[in-house]
C-alpha positions as CSV (number, residue, x, y, z in Angstrom):
1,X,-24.2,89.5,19.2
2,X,-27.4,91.6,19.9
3,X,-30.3,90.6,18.1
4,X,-30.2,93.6,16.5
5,X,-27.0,93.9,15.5
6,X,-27.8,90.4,14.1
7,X,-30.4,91.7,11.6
8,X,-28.2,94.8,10.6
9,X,-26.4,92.7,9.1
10,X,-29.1,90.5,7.5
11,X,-30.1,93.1,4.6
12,X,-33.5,93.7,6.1
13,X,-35.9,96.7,6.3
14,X,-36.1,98.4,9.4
15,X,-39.6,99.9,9.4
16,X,-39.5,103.7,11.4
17,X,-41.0,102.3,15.5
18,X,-37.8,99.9,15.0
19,X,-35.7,102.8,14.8
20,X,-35.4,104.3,18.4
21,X,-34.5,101.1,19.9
22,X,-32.0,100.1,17.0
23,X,-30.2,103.5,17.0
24,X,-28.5,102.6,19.9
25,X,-27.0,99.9,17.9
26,X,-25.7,101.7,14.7
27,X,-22.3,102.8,14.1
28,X,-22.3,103.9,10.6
29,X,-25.2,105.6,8.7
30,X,-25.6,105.5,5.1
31,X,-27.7,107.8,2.9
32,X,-27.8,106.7,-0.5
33,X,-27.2,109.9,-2.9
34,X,-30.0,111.0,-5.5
35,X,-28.0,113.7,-8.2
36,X,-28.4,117.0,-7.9
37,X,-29.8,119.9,-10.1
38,X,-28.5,123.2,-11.8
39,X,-30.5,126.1,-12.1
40,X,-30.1,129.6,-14.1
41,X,-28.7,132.4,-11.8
42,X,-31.3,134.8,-10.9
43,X,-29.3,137.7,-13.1
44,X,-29.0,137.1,-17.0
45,X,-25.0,137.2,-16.2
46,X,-25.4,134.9,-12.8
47,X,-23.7,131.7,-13.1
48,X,-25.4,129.0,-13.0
49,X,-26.7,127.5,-9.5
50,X,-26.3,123.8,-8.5
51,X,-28.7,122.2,-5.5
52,X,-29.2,119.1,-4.5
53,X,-32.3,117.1,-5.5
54,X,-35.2,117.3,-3.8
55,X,-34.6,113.3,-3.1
56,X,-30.9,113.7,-2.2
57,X,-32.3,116.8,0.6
58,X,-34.7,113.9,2.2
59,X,-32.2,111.3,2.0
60,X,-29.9,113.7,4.1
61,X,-32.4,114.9,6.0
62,X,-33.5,112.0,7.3
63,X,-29.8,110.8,8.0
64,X,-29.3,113.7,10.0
65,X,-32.7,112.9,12.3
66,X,-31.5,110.0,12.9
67,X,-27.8,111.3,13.5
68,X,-29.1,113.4,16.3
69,X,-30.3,110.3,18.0
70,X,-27.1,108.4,17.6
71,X,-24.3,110.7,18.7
72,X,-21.7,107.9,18.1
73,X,-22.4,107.2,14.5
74,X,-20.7,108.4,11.6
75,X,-22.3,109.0,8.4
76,X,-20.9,107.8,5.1
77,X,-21.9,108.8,1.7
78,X,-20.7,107.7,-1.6
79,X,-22.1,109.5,-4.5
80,X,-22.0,111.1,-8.1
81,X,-20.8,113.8,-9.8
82,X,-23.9,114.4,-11.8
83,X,-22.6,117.3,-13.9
84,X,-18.6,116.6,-14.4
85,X,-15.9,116.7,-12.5
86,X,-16.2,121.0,-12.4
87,X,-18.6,120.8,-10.4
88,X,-19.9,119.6,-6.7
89,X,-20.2,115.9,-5.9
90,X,-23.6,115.1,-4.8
91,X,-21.9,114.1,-1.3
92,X,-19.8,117.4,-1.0
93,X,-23.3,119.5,-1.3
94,X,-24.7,116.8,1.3
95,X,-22.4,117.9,3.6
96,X,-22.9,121.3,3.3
97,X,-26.3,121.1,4.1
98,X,-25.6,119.3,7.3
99,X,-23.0,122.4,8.0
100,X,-25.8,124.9,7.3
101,X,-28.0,123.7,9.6
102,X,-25.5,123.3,12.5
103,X,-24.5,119.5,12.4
104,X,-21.0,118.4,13.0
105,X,-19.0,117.8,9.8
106,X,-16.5,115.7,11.4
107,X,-18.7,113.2,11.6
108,X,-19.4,112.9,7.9
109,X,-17.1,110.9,6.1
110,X,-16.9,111.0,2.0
111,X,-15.7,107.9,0.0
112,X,-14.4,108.5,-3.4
113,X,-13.6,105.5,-5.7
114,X,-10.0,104.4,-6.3
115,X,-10.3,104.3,-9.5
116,X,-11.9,108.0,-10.0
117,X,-14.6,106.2,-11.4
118,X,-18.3,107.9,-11.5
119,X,-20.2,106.5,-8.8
120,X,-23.3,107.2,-10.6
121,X,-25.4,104.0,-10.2
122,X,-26.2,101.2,-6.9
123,X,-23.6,99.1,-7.8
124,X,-21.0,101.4,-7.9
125,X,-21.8,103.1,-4.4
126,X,-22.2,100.1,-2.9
127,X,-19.2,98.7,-4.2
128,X,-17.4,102.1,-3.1
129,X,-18.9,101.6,0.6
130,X,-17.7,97.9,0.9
131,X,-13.9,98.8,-0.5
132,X,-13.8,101.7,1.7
133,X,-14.2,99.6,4.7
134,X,-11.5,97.4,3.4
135,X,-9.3,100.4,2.8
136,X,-9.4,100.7,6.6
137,X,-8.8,97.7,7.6
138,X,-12.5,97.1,9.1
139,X,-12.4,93.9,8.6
140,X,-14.8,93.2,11.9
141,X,-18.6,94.0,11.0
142,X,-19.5,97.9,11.9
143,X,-23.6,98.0,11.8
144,X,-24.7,100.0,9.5
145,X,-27.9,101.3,8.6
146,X,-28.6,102.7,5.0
147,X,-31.1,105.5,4.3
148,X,-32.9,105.2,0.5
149,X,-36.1,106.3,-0.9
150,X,-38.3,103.7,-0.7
151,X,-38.9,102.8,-3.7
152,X,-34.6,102.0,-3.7
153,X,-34.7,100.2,-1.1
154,X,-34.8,96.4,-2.6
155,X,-32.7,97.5,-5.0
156,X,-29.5,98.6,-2.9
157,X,-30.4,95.6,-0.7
158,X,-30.0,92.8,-3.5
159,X,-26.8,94.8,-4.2
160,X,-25.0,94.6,-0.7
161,X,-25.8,91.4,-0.6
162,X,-24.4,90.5,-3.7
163,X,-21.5,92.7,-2.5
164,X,-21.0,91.6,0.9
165,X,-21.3,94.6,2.6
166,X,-23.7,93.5,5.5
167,X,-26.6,96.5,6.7
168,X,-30.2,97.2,7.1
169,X,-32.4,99.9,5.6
170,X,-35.0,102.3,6.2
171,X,-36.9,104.4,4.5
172,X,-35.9,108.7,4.0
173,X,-39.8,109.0,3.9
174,X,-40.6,106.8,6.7
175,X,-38.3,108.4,9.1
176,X,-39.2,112.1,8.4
177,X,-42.4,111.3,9.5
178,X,-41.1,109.5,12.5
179,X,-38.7,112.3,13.3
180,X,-41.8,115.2,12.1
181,X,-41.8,116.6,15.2
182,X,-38.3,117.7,15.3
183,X,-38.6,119.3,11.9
184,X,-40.6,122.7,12.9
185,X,-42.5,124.0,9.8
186,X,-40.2,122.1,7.1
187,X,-42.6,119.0,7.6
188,X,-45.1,120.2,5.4
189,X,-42.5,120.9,2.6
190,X,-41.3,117.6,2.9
191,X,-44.6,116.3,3.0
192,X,-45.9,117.7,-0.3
193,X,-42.8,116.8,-2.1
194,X,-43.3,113.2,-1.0
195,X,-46.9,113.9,-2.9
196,X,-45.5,115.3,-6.0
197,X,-43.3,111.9,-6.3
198,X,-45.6,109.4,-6.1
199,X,-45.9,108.6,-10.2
200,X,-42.0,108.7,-9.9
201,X,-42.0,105.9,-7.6
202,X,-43.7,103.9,-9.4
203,X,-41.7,104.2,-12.5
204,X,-38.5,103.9,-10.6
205,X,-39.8,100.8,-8.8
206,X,-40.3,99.1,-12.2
207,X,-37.0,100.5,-13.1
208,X,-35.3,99.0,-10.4
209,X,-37.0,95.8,-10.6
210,X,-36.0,95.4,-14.4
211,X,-32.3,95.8,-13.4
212,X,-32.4,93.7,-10.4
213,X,-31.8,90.1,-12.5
214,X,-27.9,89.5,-12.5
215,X,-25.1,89.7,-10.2
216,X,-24.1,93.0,-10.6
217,X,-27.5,94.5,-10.4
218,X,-27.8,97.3,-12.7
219,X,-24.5,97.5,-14.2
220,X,-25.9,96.5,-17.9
221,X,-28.8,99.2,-17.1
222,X,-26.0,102.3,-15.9
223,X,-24.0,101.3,-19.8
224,X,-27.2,101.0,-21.4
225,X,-27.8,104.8,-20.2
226,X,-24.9,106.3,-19.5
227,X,-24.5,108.4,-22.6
228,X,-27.0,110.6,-21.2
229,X,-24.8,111.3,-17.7
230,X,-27.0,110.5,-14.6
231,X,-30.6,110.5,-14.4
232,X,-32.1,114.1,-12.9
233,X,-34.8,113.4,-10.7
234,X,-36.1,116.6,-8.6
235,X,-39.1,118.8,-7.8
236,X,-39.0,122.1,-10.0
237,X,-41.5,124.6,-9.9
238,X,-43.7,122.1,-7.8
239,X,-43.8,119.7,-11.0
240,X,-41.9,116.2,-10.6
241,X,-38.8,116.6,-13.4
242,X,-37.2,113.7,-14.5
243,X,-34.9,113.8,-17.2
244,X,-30.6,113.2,-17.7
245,X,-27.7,115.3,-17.0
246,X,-27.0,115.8,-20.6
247,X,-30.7,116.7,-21.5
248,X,-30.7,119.0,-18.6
249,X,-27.6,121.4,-19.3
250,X,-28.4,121.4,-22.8
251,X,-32.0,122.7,-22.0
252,X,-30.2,125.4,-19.8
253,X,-28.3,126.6,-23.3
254,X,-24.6,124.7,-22.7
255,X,-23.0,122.1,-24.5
256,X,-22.5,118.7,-22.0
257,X,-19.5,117.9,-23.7
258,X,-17.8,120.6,-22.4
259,X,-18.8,119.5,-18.8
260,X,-17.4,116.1,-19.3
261,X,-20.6,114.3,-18.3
């Protein structure tokens, strides 16, 4: 075993000069999933519009960077249904965007929870990766690399390990600046949204940290909050928004209930 592959599967942070070399050594990529949004149509009538967060569009962006670099790897993403069952999975509209801008969808794979269960918290994604790979009998270790926000990175760490699903992280930040060049004039969107969500690090780094202290990181946190659906975290207007799934349909004038949130 490589000594790469070795600390793949030692839960450690691959900071992005590591990444060129360790590429070569990754056979599954992970993005971590971040909700997403819904937005009145532009007509009074217009339905209402659903996009994905401004973190999950970094999270994938940066997992497709890195994708173009590993032609082998697979990406695999296991994710929330932030506003019911009625609508998009966080994962399906992660997908799309790799489709809109060219990248192979048979390389994307999308793991949904036996138990139809919300995977709307770490735990539960990382539990749904680690089962999957069971499912499939992958019993032998695949290295895998998971992409996070930085600030979520300790956090989904502590909870593979606890779970035994062996990877390494980076950072969605880190590597769009590693991989600026290849993004044209989109850097400098990217760049000031990574401005805008500085406060919101912090307070979802303190977050994290708080519901880092059992086994099960977080699982007593997701009940403790899960009457309110998912937490919303996005850019709108160019002002950081962070608020629930519940509090954000009923601010758009419908009743949650009836989305099953």
């Amino acid at each position: 075993m490589s000594d790469t592959i070795e600390r793949l599967s030692a839960y450690e942070h691959f900071a992005a000069p590591e990444l060129p070399g360790l590429l070569k050594e990754v056979e599954v990529l992970a993005p971590f999933t971040y909700t997403t949004n819904l937005f009145n149509g532009e007509a009074p009538s217009s339905p209402l519009e659903q996009r994905l967060s401004a973190l999950s569009t970094m999270a994938m962006q940066a997992t497709i960077l890195l994708a173009e670099q590993a032609p082998d790897a697979v990406i695999a993403i296991a994710g929330e249904h932030t506003f019911g069952n009625q609508y998009c999975s966080t994962p399906e509209l992660m997908r799309k965007m790799a489709e809109d801008v060219g990248f192979d969808t048979d390389r994307i794979v999308l793991i949904e929870p036996k138990s139809g269960e919300n995977l709307d918290n770490t735990p539960r994604q990382v539990a749904a990766h680690a089962d999957y790979k069971l499912r499939l009998g992958l019993r032998y270790f695949q290295p895998t690399l998971a992409v996070a926000m930085p600030y979520h990175e300790s956090r989904l760490l502590s909870n593979a390990r606890a779970l035994g699903w062996p990877i390494g992280s980076a950072s969605a930040e880190d590597i769009i600046y590693e991989y600026r060049a290849d993004l044209a004039g989109r850097f400098d969107e990217y760049y000031a949204s990574f401005q805008l969500l500085r406060p919101f690090y912090r307070t979802e780094a303190l977050i994290n940290g708080i519901s880092a202290l059992e086994l099960y990181k977080g699982h007593w946190l997701g009940k403790l909050t899960s009457h309110r659906g998912p937490r919303v975290d996005d850019i709108v207007d160019g002002k950081p928004m962070i608020t629930t799934a519940r509090k954000r349909v009923k601010s758009l004038g419908l009743d949650p209930d009836n989305l099953d949130i």
